[in-house]
C-alpha positions as CSV (number, residue, x, y, z in Angstrom):
1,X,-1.1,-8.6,16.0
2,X,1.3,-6.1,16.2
3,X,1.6,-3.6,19.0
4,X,3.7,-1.4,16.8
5,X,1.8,2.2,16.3
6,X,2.6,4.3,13.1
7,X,3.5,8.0,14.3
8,X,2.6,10.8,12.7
9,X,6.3,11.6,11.8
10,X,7.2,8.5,10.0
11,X,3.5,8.8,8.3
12,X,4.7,12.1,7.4
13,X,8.2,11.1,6.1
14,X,6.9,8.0,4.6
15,X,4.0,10.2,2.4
16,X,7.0,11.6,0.8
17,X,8.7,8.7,-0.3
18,X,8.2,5.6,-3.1
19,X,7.4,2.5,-3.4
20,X,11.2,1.9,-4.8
21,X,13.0,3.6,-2.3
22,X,11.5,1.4,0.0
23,X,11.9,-1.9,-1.9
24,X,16.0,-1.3,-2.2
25,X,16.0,-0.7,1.6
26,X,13.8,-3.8,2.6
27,X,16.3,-5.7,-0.1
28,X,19.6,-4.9,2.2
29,X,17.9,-6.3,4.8
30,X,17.3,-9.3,2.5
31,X,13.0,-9.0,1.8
32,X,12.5,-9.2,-1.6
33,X,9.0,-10.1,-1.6
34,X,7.1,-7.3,0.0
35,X,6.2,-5.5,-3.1
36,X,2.1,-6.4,-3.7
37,X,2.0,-8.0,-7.2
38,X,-0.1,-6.8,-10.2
39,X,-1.9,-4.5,-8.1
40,X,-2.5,-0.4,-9.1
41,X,-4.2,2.5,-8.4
42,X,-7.8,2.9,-9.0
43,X,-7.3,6.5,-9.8
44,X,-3.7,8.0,-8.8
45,X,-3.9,11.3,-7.4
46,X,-0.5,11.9,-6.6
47,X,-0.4,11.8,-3.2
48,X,0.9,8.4,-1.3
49,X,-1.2,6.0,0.6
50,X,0.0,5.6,4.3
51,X,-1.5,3.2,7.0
52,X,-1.5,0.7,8.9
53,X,-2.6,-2.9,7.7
54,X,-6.0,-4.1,8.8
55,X,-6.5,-7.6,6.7
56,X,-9.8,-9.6,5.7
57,X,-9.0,-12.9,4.2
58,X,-11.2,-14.7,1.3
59,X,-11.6,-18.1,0.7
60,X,-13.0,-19.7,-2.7
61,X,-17.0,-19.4,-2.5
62,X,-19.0,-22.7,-1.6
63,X,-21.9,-22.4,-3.4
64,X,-24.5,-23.7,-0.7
65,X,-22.8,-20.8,1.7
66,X,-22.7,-17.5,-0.4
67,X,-26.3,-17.3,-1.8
68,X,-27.1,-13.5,-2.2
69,X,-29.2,-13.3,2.0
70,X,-25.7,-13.7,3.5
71,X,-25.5,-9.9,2.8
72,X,-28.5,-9.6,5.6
73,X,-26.4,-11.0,8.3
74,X,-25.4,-8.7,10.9
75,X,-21.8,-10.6,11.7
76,X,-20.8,-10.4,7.3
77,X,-17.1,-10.6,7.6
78,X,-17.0,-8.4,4.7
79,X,-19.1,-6.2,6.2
80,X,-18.0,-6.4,9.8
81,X,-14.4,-5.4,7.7
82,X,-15.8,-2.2,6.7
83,X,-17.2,-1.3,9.9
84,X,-14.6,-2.1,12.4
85,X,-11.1,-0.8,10.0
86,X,-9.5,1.6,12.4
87,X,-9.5,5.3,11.1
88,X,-6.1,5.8,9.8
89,X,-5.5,1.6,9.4
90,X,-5.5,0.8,5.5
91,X,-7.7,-2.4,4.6
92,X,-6.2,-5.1,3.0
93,X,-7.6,-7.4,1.4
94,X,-6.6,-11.0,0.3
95,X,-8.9,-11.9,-2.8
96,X,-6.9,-14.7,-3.9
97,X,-5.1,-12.6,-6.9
98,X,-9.0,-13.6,-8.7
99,X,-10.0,-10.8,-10.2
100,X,-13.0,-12.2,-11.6
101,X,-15.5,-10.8,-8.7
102,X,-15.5,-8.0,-7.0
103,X,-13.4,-7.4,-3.6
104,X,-16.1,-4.9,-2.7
105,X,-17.8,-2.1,-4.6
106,X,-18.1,2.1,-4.1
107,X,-20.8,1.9,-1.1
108,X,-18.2,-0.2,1.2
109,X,-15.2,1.6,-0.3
110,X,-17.0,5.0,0.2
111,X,-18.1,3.9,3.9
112,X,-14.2,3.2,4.7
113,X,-13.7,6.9,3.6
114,X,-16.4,8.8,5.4
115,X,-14.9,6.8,8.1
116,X,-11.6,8.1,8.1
117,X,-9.6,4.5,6.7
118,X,-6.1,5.9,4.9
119,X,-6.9,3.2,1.8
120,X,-7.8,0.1,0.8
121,X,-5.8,-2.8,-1.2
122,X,-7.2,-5.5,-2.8
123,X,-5.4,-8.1,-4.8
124,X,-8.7,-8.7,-6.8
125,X,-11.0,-6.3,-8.4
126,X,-13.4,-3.4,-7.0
127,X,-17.2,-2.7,-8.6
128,X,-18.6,0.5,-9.5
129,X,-14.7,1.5,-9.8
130,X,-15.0,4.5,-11.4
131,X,-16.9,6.1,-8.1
132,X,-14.1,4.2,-5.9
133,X,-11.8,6.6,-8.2
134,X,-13.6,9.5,-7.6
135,X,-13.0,9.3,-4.0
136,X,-10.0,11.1,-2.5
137,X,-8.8,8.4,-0.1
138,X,-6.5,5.4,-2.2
139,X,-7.7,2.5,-3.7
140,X,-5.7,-0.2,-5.2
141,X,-6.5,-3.2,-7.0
142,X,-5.7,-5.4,-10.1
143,X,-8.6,-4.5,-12.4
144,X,-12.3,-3.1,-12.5
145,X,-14.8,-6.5,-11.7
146,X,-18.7,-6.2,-12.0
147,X,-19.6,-9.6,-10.7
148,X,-20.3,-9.4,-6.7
149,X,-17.6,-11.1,-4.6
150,X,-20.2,-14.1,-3.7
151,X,-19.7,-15.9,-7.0
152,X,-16.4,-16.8,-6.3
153,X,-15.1,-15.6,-2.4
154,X,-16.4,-16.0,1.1
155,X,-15.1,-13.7,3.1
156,X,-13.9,-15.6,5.9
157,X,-11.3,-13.9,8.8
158,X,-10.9,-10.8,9.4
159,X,-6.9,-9.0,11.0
160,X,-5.0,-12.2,10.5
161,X,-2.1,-12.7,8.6
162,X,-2.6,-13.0,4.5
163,X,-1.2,-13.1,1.1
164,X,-1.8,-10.0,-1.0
165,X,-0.5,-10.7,-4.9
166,X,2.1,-12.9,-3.3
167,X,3.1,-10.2,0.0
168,X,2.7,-11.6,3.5
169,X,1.0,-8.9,5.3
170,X,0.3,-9.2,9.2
171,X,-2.2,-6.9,11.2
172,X,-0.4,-3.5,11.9
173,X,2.3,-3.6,9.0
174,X,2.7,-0.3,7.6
175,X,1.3,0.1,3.9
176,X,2.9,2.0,1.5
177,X,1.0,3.1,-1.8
178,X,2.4,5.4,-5.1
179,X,1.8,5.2,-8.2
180,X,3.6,2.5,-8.7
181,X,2.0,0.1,-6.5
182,X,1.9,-1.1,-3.0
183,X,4.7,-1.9,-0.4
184,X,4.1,-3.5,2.9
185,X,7.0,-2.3,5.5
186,X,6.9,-4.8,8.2
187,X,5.9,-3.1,11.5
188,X,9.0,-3.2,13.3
189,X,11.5,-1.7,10.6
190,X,8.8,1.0,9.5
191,X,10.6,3.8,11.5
192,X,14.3,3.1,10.2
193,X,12.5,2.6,6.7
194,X,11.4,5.8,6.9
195,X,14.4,7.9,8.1
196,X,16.5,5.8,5.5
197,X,14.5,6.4,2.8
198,X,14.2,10.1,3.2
199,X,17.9,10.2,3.1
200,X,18.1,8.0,0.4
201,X,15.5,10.1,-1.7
202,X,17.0,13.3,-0.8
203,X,20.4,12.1,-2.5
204,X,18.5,11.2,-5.5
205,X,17.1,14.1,-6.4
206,X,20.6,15.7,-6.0
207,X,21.6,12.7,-8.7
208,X,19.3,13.8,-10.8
209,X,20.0,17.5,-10.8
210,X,23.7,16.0,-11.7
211,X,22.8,13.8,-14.3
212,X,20.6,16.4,-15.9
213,X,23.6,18.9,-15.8
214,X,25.6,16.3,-17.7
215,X,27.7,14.4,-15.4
216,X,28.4,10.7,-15.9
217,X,26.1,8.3,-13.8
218,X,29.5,6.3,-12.5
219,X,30.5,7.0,-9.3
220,X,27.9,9.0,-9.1
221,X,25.0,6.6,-7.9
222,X,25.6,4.7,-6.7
223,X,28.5,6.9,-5.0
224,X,31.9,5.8,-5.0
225,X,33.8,9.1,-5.9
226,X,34.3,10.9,-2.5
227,X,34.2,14.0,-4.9
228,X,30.5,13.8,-4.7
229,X,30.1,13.9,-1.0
230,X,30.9,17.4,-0.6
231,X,28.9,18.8,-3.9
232,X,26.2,16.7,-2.4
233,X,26.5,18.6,1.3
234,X,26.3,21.9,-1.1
235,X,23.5,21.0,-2.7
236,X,21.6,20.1,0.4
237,X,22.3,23.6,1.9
238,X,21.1,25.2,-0.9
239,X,17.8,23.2,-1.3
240,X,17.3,22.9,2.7
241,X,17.5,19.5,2.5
């Protein structure tokens, strides 16, 4: 697990950023793969999910081990999930990209709220989703599943390393949610992720403004016209940027 602890600054800068932003940084330093596959929001609300990862693995169910009474035992990994996620930790969970059953439902979802998690991520599918949508901390998943989880996963360990649709996550990366979809920042870049992305987000809303004022997108972004660098240091005094 790793020792790394997310700061409130590079929460806060990291809040303001995307998903893409931080995909084209983690590609110059050559990870392609740490975008979570065919996963979306629940309910987007337009504010980013930021947190570190806290990760329960499922395996596929065995029939004579899931009957419905495992639900009564005190030690449930799925349960023991929901109860021990840090406040501020986002759960992540590896459901095998199966959809077909339910990661977890509103009740657990709406227990990792009251207790302060900063999201949830599932690679499967969430019950009762429309009350998971309601609620104002992030959910994401692949699609709304009524069946329980035990007809097809055991939960099985929970803060190890996992696969989320096809994304290594280990305990204490940093999660990053938009609309979009979900990024996992591995712990020790999430800092220098962060401070490069606001930078590199900063200069594209001055593209933007430039692009909708007419100007060629060539030299422009990416920039290779030095005459750019000072309209952009003009720009950024103007906005306070």
């Amino acid at each position: 697990m790793s020792d790394y602890v997310l700061s409130d600054a590079t929460r806060a800068k990291l809040m303001k950023v995307s998903t893409a932003s931080v995909a084209t940084a983690l590609y110059k330093r050559g990870l392609r793969s740490q975008f979570i596959q065919n996963v979306h929001p629940v309910s987007w609300k337009g504010v980013n999910m930021v947190g570190q990862a806290f990760t329960l693995r499922y395996i596929p169910a065995r029939e004579d081990r899931n009957a419905i009474t495992v639900f009564r035992n005190a030690d449930h990994p799925q349960r023991v999930a929901v109860e021990t996620c840090p406040a501020g930790h986002v759960l992540v969970m590896d459901s095998r990209k199966d959809a077909r059953a339910a990661s977890a439902g509103s009740i657990l979802v709406t227990r990792l709220a009251v207790r302060g998690c900063a999201g949830v991520v599932s690679d499967g599918g969430f019950r009762d989703a429309e009350g998971i949508g309601r609620l104002e901390m992030p959910a994401y998943h692949q699609r709304p599943s009524a069946p329980t989880n035990l007809t097809l996963h055991e939960a099985l360990d929970i803060n190890v390393p996992i696969s989320c649709g096809d994304a290594p996550v280990f305990p204490g990366d940093v999660m990053l949610g938009d609309g979009d979809g979900v990024m996992v920042i591995p712990a020790h870049l999430a800092d220098e992720i962060a401070e490069e992305c606001t930078e590199m987000e900063s200069y594209e809303d001055f593209v933007l403004d430039q692009v909708n004022a007419g100007d060629p997108i060539i030299g422009l972004y990416p920039r290779t016209k030095d005459e750019y660098l000072p309209k952009y240091e003009a720009w950024r005094k103007a906005k306070d940027r």
